[in-house]
N, C-alpha and C positions, 0 to 999 in steps of 0.2 A: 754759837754753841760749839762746842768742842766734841766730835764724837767720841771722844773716847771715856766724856763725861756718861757716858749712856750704857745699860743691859738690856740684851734682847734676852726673850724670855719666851720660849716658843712649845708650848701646850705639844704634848706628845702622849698623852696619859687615856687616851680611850679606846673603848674596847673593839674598836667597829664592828659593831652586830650587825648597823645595816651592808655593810659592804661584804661580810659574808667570811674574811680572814686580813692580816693586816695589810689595812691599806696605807698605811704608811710606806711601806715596801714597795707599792704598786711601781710600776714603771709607768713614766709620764715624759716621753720625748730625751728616753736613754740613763735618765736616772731615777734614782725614787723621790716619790710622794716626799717625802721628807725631807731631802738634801734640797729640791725647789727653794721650798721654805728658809731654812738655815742659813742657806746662798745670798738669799735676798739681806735679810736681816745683819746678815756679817758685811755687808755693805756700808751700811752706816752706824755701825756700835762696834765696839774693841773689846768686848765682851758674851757670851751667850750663854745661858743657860737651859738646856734640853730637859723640860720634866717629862717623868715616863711615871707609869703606876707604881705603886707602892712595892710591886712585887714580880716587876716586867724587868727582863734583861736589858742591860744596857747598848743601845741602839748604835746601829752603823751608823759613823757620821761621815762628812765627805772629807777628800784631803785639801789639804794646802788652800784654810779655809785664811789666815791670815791674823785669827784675831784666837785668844782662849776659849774651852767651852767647857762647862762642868754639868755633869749626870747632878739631877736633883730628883730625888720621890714625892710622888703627890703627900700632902701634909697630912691627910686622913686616905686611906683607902674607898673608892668607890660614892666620893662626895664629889665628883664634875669637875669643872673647871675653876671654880673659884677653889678647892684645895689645892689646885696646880700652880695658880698664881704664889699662892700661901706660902708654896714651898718654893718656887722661883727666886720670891723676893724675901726668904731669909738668907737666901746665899748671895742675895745682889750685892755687888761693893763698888756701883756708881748711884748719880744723886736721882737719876732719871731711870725709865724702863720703857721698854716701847714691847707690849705684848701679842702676840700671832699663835694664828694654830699651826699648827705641824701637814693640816691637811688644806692648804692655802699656798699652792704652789704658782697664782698671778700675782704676789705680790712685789710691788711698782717701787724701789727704792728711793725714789724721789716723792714720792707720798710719805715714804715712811720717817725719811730724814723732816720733811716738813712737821707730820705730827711732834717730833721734837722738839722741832725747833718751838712750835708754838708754845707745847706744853714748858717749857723751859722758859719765855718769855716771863711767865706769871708768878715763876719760882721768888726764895730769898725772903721769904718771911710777907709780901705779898697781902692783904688782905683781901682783894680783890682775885687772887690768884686761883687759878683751877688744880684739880687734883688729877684729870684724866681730860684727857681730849681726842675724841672720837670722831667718827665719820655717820651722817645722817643717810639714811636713804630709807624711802618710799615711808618719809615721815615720822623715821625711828633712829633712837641709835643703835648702831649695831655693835655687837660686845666684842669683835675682834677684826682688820686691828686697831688698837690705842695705845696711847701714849702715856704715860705716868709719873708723878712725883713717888718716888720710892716711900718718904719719910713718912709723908702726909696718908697712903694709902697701905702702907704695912700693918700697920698697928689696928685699922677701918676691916681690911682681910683678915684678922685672924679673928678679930672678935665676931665679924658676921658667921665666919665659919666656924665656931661654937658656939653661936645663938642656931645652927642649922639652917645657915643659906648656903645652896649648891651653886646658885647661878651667878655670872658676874655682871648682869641686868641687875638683882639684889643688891648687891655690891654698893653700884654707880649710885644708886635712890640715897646711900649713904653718905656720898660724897660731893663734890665738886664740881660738876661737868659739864664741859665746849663740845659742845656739839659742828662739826662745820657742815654747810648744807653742802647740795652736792654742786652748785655751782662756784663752791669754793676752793671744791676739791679734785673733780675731773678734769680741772685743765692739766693736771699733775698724770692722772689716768682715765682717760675718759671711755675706755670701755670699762671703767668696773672691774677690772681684772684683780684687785687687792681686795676685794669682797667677800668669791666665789669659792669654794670648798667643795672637798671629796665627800660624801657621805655616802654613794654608790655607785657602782662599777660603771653605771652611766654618766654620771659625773666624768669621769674621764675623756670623754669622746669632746667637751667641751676643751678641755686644754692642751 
């Protein structure tokens, strides 16, 4: 697979109440919360798209990132993260996505180019093909990050998100999805570091 087949797609769109002011901004080992994230992701896709809320200024991004990045708004105001996906992947213009949050600054490039690679494996009309392919841990999947056919999960996203589903666990129940255990996956990252997220100030003292 060709990365420049691929959009990264990186949730930027919440309010952080628990952290107290944005912790996207946070400083995390010289830079913010957010550029971690973006850094990573501009690794393996030639593409990015940064959703911010519907009504939030457009975010500092880092330089001489190597690849295009476009501002997109959440697709409904104050619907979570499945409106952020919403609005991600009507600006996507590759056949793939690989999606992250913004507050996930372990994420392992070499995880993330994998979940591509798999989720691309099943593409091309596929009957047996998956729609998202995710990472399992402590028996679940977890909603971010994953990997995506655009085609197959665009059209799944918008109708969940006017039947009024917020969550992108909702989402998934509507589609396709590879789950990899974790013994499939931590040899790529084995502390877990593509998992972990800010959601308070203490949160940080971990990364």
């Amino acid at each position: 697979m060709s990365a420049a087949s691929a959009t990264g797609i990186v949730l930027a769109g919440g309010t952080s109440t628990r952290f107290g002011e944005d912790k996207l901004a946070a400083d995390i080992g010289g830079r913010p919360l957010l550029h971690r994230a973006i850094t990573a992701v501009a690794e393996v896709v030639d593409e990015i798209v940064v959703v911010v809320g519907a009504s939030a200024p457009d975010p500092a991004l880092p330089p001489d990132l190597g690849v295009s990045v476009v501002i997109a708004r959440d697709a409904v105001a104050g619907q979570g993260p499945l409106a952020g996906l919403a609005a991600g992947l009507a600006v996507a213009s590759h056949p793939l996505a690989l999606l992250v949050g913004g507050d996930q600054p372990g994420l392992q490039p070499a995880l993330l180019r994998d979940l591509l690679r798999r989720v691309d494996a099943g593409a091309g009309g596929d009957p047996a093909a998956f729609d998202v392919v995710g990472l399992e841990e402590d028996g679940q999947l977890r909603p971010l990050p994953v990997a995506l056919q655009v085609a197959t999960v665009r059209p799944v996203a918008n109708d969940a998100l006017a039947a009024g589903t917020r969550s992108l666990v909702g989402l998934f129940g509507r589609l396709r999805v590879a789950t990899l255990a974790p013994q499939d996956w931590r040899a790529l990252d084995p502390a877990g570091l593509s998992l972990r997220d800010v959601d308070t100030r203490g949160d940080l003292a971990s990364h």
